[in-house]
The first five atom37 places (N, CA, C, CB, O) and aatype in JSON, in Angstrom:
{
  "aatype": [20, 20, 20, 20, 20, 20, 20, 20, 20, 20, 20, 20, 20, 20, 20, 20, 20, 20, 20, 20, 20, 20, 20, 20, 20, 20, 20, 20, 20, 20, 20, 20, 20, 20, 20, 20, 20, 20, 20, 20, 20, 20, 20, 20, 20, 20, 20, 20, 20, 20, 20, 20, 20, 20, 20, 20, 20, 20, 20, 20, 20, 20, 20, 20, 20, 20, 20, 20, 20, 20, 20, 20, 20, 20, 20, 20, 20, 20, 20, 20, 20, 20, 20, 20, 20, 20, 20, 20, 20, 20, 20, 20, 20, 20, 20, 20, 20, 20, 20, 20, 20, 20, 20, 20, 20, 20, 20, 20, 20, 20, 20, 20, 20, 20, 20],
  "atom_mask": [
    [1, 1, 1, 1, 1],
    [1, 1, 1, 1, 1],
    [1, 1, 1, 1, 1],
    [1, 1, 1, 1, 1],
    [1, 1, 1, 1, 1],
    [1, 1, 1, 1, 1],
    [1, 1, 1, 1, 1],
    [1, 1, 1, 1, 1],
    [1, 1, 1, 1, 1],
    [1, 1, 1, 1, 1],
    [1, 1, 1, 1, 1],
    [1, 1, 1, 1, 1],
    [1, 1, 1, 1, 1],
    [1, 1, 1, 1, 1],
    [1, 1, 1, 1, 1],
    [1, 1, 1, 1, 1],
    [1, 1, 1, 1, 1],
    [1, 1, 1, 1, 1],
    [1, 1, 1, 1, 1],
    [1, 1, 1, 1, 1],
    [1, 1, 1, 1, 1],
    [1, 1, 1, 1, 1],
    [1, 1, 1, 1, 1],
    [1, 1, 1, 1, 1],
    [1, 1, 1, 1, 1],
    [1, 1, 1, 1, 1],
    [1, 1, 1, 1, 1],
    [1, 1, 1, 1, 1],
    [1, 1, 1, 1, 1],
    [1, 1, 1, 1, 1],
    [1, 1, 1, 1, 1],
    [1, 1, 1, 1, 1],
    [1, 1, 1, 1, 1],
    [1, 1, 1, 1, 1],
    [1, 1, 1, 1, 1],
    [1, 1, 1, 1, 1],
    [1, 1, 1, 1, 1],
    [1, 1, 1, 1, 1],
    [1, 1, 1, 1, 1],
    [1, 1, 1, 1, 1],
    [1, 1, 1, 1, 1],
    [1, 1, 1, 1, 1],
    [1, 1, 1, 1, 1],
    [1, 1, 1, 1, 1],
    [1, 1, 1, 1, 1],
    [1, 1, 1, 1, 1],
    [1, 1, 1, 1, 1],
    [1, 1, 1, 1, 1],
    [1, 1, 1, 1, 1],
    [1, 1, 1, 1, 1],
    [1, 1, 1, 1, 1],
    [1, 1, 1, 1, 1],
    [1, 1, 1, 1, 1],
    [1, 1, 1, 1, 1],
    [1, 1, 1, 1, 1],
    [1, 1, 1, 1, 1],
    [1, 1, 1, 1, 1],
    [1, 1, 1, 1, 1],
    [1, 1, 1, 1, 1],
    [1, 1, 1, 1, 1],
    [1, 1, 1, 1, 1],
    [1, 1, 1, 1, 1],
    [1, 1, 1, 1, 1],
    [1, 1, 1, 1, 1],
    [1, 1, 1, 1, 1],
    [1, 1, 1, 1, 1],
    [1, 1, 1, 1, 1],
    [1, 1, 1, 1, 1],
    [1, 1, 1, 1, 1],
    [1, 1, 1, 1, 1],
    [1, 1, 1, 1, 1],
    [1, 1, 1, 1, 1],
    [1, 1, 1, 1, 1],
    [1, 1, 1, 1, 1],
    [1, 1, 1, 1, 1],
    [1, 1, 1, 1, 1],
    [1, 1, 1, 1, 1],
    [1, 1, 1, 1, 1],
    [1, 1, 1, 1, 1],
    [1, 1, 1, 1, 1],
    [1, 1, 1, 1, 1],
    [1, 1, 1, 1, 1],
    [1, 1, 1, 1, 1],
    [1, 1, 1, 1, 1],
    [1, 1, 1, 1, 1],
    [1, 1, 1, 1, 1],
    [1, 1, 1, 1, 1],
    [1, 1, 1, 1, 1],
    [1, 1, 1, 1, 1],
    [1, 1, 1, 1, 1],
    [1, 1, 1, 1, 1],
    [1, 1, 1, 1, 1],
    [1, 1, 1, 1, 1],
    [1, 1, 1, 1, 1],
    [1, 1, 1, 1, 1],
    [1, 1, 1, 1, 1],
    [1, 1, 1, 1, 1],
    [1, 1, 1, 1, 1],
    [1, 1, 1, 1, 1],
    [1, 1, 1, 1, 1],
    [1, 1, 1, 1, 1],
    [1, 1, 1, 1, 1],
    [1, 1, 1, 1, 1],
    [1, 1, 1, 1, 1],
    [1, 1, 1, 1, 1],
    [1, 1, 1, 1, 1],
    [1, 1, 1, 1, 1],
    [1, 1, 1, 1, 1],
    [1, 1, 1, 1, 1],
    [1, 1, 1, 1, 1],
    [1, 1, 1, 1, 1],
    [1, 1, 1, 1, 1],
    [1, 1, 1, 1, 1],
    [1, 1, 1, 1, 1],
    [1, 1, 1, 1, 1]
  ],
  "atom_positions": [
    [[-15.94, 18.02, -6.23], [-15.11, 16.84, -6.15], [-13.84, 17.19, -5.36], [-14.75, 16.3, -7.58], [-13.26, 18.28, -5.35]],
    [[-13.45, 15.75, -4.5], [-12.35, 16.68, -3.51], [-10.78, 16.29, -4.7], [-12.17, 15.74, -1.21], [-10.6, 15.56, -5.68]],
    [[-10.0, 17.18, -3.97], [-8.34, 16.89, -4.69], [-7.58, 16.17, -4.22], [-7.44, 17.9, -4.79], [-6.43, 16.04, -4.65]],
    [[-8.0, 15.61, -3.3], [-6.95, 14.42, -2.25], [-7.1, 13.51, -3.35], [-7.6, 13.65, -0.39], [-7.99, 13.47, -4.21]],
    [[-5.63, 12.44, -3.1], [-5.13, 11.6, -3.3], [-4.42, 10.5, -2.65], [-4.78, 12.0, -3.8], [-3.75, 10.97, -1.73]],
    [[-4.28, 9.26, -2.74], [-3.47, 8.17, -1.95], [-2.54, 7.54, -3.08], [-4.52, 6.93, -1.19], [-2.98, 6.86, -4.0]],
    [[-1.29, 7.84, -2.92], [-0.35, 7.01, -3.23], [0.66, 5.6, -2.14], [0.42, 8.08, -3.72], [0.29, 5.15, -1.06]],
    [[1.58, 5.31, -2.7], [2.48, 4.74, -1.81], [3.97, 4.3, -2.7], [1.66, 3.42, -1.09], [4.09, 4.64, -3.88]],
    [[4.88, 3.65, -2.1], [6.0, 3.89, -2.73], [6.66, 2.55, -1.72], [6.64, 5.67, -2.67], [6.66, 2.53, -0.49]],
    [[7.19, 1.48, -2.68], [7.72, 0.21, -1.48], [8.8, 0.17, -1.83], [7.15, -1.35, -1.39], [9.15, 0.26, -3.01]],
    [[9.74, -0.02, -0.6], [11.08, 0.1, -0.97], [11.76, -1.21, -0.29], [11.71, 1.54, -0.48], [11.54, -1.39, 0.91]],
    [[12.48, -2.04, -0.93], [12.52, -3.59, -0.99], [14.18, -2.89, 0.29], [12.77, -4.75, -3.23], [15.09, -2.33, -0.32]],
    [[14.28, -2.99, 1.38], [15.64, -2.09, 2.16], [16.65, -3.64, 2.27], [15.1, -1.11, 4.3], [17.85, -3.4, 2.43]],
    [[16.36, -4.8, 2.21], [17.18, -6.05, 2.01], [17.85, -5.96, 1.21], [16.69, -7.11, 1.81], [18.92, -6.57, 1.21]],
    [[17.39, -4.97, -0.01], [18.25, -5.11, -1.28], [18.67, -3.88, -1.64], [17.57, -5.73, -2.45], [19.8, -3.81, -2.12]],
    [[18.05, -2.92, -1.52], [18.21, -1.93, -1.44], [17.93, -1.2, -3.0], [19.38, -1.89, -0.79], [18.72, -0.56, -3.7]],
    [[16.77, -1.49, -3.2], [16.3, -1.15, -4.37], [14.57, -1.0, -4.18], [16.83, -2.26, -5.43], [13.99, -1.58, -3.27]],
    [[13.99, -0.29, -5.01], [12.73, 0.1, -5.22], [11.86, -1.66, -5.32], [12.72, 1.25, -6.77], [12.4, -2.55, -5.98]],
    [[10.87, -1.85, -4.77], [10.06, -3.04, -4.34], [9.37, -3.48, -6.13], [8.63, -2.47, -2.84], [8.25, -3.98, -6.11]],
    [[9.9, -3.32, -7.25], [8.96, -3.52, -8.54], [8.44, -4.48, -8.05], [9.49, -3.78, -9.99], [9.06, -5.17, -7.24]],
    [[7.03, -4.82, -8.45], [6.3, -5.85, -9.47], [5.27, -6.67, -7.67], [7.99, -7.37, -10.76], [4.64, -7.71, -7.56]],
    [[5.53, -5.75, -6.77], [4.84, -5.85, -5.45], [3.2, -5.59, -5.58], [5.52, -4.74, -4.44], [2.75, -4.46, -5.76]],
    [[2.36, -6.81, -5.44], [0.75, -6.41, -5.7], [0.04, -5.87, -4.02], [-0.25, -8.14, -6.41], [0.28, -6.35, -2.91]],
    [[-0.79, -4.8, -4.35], [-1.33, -4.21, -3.13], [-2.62, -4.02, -3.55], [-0.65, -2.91, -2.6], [-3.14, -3.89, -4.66]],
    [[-3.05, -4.04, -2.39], [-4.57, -3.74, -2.42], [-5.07, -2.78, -1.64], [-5.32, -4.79, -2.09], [-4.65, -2.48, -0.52]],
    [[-5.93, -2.31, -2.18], [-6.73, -0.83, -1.31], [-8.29, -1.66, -0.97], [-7.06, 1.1, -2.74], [-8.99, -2.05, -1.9]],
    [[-8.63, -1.84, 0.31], [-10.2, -1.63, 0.89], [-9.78, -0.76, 1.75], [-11.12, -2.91, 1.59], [-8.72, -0.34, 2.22]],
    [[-11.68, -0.49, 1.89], [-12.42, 0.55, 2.5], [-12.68, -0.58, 4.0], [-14.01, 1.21, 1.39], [-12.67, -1.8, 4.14]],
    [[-12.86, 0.45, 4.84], [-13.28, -0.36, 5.67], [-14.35, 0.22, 6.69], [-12.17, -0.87, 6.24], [-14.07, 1.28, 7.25]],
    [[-15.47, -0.35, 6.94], [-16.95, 0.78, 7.52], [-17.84, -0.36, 7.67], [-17.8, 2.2, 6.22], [-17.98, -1.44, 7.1]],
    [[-18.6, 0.5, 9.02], [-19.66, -0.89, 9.38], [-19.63, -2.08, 9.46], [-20.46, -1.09, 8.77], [-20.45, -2.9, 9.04]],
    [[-18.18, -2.32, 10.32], [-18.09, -4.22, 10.16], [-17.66, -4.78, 9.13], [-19.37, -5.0, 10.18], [-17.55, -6.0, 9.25]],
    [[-17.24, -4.2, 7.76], [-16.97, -4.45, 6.37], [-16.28, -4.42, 5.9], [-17.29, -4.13, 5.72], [-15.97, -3.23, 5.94]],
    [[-15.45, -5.01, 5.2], [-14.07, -4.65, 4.79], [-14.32, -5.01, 2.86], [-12.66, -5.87, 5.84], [-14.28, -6.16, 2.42]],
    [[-14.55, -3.87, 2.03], [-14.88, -3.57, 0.41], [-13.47, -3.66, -0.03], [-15.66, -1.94, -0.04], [-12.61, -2.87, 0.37]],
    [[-13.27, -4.46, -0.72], [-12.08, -3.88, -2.02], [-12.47, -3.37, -3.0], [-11.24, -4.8, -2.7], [-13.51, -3.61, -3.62]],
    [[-11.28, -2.29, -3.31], [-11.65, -1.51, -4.22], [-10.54, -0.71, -5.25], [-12.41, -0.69, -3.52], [-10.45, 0.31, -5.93]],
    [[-9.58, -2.19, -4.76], [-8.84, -1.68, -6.08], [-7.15, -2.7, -5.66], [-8.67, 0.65, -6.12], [-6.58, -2.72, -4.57]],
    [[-6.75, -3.39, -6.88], [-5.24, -4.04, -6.86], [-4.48, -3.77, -7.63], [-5.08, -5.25, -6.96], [-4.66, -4.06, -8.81]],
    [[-3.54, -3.21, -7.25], [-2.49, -2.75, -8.03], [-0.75, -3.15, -7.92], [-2.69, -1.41, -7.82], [-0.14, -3.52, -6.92]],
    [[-0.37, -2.98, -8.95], [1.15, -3.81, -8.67], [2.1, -2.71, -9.11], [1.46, -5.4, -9.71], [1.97, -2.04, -10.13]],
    [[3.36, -2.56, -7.94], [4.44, -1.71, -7.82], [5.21, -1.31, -9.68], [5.58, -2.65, -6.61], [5.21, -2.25, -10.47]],
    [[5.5, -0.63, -9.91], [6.23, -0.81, -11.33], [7.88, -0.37, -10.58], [5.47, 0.53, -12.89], [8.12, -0.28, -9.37]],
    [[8.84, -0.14, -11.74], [10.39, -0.24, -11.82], [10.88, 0.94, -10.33], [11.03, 0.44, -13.76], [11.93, 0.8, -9.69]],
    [[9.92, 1.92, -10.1], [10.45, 2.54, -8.87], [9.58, 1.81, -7.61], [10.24, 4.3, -8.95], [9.81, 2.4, -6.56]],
    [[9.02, 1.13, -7.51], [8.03, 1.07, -6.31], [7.21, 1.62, -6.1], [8.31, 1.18, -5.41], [6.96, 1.95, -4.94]],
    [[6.3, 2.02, -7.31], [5.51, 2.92, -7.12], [4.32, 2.41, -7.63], [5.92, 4.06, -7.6], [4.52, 1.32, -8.16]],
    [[3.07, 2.79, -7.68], [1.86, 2.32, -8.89], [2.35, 3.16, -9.73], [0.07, 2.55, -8.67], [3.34, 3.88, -9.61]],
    [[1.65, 3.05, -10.56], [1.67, 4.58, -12.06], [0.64, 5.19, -12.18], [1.81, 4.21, -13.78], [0.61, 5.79, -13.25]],
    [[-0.33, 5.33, -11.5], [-1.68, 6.14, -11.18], [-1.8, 6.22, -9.28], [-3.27, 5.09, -12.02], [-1.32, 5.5, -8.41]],
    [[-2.61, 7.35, -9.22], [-2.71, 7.0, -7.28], [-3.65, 6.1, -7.27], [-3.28, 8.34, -6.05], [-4.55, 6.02, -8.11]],
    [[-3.48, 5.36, -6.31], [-4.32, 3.92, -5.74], [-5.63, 4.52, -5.2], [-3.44, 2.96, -4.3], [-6.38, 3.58, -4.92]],
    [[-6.18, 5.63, -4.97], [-7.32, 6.2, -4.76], [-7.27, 7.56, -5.22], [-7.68, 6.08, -3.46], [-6.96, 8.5, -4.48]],
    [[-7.67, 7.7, -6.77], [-7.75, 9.23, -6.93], [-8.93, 10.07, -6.58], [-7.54, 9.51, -8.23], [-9.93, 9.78, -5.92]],
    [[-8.51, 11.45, -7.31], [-9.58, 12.26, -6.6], [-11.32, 12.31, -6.66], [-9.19, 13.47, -6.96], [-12.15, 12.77, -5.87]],
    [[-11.44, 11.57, -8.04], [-12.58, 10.75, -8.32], [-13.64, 10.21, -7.08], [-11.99, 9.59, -8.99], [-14.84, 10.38, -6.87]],
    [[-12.37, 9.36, -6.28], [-12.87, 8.6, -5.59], [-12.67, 8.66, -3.82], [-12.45, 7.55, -6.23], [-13.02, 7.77, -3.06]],
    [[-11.91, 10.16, -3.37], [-11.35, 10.12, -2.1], [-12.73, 10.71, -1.36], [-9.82, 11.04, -1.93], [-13.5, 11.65, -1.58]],
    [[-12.63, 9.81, -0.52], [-13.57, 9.91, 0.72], [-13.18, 9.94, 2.12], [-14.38, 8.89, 0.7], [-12.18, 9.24, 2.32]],
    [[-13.63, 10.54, 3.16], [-13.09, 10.61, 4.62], [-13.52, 9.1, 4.83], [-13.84, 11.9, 5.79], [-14.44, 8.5, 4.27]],
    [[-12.7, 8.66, 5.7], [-13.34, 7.36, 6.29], [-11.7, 6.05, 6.36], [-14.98, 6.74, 4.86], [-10.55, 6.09, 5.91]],
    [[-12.37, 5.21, 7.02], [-11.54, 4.1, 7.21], [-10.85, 3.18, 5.94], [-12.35, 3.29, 7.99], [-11.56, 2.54, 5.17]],
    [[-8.89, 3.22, 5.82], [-9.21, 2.17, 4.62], [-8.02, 1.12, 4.77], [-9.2, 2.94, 2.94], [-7.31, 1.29, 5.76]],
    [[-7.77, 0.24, 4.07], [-6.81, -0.44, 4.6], [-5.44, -0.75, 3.38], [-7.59, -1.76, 5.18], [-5.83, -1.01, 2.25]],
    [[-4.57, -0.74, 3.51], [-3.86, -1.12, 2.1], [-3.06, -2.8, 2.32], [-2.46, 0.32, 1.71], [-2.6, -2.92, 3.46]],
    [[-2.94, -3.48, 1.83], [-2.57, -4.83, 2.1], [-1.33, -5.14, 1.01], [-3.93, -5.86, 1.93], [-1.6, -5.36, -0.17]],
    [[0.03, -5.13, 1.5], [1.21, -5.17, 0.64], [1.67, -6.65, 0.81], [2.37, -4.04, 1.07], [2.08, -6.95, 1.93]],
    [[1.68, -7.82, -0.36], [1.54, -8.81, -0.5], [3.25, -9.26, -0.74], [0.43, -8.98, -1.46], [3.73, -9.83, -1.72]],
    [[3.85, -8.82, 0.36], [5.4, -8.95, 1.2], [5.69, -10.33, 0.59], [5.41, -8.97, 3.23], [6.42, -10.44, -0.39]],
    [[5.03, -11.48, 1.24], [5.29, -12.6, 1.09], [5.45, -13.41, -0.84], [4.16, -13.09, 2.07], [6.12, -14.3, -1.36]],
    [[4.59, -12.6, -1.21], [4.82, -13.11, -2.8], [5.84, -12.48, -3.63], [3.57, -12.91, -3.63], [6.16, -12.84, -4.77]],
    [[6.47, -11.25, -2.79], [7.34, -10.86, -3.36], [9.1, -11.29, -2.98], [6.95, -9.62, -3.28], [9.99, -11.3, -3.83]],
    [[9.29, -11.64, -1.47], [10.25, -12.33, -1.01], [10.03, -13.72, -1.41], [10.38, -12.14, 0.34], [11.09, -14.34, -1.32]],
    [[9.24, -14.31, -1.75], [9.14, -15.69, -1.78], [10.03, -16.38, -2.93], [7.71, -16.02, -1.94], [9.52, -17.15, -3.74]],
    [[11.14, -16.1, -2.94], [12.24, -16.82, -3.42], [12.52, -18.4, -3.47], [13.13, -16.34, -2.77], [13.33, -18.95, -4.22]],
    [[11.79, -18.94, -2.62], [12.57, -20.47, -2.14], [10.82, -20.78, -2.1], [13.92, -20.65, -0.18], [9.73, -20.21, -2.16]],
    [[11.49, -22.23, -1.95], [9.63, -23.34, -1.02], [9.62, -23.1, -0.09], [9.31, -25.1, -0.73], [8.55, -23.53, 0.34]],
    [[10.33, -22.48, 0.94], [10.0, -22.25, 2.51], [8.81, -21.35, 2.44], [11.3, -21.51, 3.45], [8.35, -20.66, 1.53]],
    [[8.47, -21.54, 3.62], [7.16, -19.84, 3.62], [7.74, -18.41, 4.12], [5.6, -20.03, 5.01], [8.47, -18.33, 5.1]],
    [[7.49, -17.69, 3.65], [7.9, -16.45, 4.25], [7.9, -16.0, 5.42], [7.45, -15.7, 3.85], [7.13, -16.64, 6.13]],
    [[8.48, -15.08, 6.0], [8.17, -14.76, 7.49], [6.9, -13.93, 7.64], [9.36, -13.96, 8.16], [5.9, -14.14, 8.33]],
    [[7.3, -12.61, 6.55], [6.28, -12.03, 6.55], [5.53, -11.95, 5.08], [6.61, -10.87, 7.13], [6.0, -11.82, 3.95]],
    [[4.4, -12.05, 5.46], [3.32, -12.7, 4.15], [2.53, -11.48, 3.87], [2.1, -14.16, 4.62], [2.97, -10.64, 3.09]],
    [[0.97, -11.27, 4.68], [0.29, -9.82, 3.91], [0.68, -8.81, 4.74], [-1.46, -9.69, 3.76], [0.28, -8.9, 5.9]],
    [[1.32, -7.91, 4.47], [1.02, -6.97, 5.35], [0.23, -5.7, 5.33], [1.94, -6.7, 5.65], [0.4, -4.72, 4.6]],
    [[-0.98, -5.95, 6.57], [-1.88, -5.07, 6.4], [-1.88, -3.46, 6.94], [-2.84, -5.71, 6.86], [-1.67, -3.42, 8.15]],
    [[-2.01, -2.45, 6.46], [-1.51, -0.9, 7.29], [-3.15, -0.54, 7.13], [-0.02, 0.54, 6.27], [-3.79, -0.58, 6.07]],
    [[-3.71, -0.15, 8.62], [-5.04, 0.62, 8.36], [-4.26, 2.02, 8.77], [-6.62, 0.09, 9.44], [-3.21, 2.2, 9.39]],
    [[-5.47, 3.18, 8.01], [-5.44, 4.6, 8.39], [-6.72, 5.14, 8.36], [-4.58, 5.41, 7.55], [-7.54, 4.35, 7.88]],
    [[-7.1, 6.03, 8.64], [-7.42, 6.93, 8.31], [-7.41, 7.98, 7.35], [-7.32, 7.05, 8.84], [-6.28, 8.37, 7.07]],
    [[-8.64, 8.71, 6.61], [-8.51, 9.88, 5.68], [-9.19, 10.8, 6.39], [-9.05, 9.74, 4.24], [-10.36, 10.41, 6.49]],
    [[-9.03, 11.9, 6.97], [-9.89, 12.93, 7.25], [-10.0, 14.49, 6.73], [-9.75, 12.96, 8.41], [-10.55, 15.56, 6.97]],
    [[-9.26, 13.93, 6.01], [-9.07, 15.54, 4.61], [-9.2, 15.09, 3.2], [-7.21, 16.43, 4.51], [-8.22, 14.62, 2.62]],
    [[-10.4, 15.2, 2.6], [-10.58, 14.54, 1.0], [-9.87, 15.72, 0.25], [-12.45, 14.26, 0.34], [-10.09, 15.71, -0.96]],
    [[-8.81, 17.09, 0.84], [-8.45, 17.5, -0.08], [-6.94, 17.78, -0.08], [-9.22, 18.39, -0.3], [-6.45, 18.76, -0.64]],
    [[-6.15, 16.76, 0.65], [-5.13, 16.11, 1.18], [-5.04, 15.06, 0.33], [-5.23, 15.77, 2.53], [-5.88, 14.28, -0.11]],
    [[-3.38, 15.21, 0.11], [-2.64, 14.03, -0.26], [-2.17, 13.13, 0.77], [-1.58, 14.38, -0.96], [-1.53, 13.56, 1.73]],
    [[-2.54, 11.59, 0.58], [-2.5, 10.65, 1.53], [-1.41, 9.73, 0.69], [-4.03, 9.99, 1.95], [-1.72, 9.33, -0.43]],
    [[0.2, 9.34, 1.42], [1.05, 8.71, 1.06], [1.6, 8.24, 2.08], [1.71, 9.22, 0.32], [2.04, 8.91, 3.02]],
    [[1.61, 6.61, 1.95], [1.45, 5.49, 2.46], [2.57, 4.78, 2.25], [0.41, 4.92, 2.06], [2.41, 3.73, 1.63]],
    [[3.84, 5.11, 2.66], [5.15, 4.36, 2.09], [5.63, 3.3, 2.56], [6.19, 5.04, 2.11], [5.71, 3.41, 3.78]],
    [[6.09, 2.05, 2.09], [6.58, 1.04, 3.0], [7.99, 0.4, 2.63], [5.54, -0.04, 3.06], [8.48, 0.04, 1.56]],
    [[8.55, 0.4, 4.2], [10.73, 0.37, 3.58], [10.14, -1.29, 4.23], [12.91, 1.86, 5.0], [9.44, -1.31, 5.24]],
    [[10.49, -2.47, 3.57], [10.39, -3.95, 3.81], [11.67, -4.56, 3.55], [9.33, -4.63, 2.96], [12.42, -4.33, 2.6]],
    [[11.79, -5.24, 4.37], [12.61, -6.78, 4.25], [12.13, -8.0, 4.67], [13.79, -6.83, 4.98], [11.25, -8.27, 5.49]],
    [[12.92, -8.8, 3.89], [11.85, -10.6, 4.03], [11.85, -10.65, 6.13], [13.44, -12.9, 2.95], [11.89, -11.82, 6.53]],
    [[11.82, -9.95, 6.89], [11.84, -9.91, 8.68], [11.32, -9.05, 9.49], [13.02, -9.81, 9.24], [10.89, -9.12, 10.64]],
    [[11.52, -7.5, 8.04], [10.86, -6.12, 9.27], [10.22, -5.24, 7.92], [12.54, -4.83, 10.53], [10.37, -5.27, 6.7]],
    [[9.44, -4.46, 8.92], [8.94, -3.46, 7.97], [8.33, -2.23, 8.53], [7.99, -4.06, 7.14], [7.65, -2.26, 9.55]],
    [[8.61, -0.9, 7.72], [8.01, 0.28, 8.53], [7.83, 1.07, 7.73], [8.68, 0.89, 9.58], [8.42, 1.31, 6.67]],
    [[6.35, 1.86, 8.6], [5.6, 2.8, 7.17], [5.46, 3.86, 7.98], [3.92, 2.28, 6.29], [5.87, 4.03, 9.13]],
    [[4.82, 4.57, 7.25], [4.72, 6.16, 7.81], [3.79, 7.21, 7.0], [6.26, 6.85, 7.77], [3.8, 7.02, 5.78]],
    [[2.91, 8.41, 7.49], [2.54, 9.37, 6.59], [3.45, 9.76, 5.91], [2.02, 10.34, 7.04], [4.07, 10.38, 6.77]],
    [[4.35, 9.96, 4.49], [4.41, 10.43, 3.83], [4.15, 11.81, 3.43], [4.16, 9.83, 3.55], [3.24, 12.51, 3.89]],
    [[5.29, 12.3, 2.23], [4.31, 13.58, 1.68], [4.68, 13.05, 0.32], [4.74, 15.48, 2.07], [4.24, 13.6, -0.69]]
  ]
}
């Protein structure tokens, strides 16, 4: 079984506080297909409280994480600017830690490999 892992960590930078209570989603993505395989929501640091793909389950291959921006700025009846935002990567080490961080505001947003 490999030891890699995928976390991530959202950091709300408008406010300047950790992104709580932000729902994300992990698919796989292969052969034209896009599988979900797992939703999870930020807790009090911006974090999940388990990795979003543990070692159980890490595989090389295509996956996508989808950070649901818009339900979390959505303060007012207007619509958001930015709504899902989708980050594909890559895994090519199942015995690598894979961390997926995202600094957001209700206009911009930027992620990066992580450690």
């Amino acid at each position: 079984m490999p030891d890699g892992f995928l976390t991530t960590h959202v950091l709300d930078t408008a406010d300047g506080i950790p992104a709580a209570g932000m729902t994300v989603d992990l698919f796989r993505i292969g052969g034209g297909t896009r599988v979900h395989l797992v939703t999870m929501v930020t807790n009090a640091d911006g974090r999940t409280d388990s990795p979003i793909l543990p070692a159980a389950d890490f595989t090389t291959g295509r996956y996508e994480l989808v950070f649901q921006a818009g339900a979390y700025f959505g303060r007012s009846d207007d619509p958001a600017f930015l709504d899902d935002i989708p980050i594909r990567f890559g895994i090519s080490d199942p015995e690598s830690h894979y961390h997926v961080p995202l600094l957001v505001s209700p206009f911009s947003y930027a992620t990066y490999r992580g450690s």
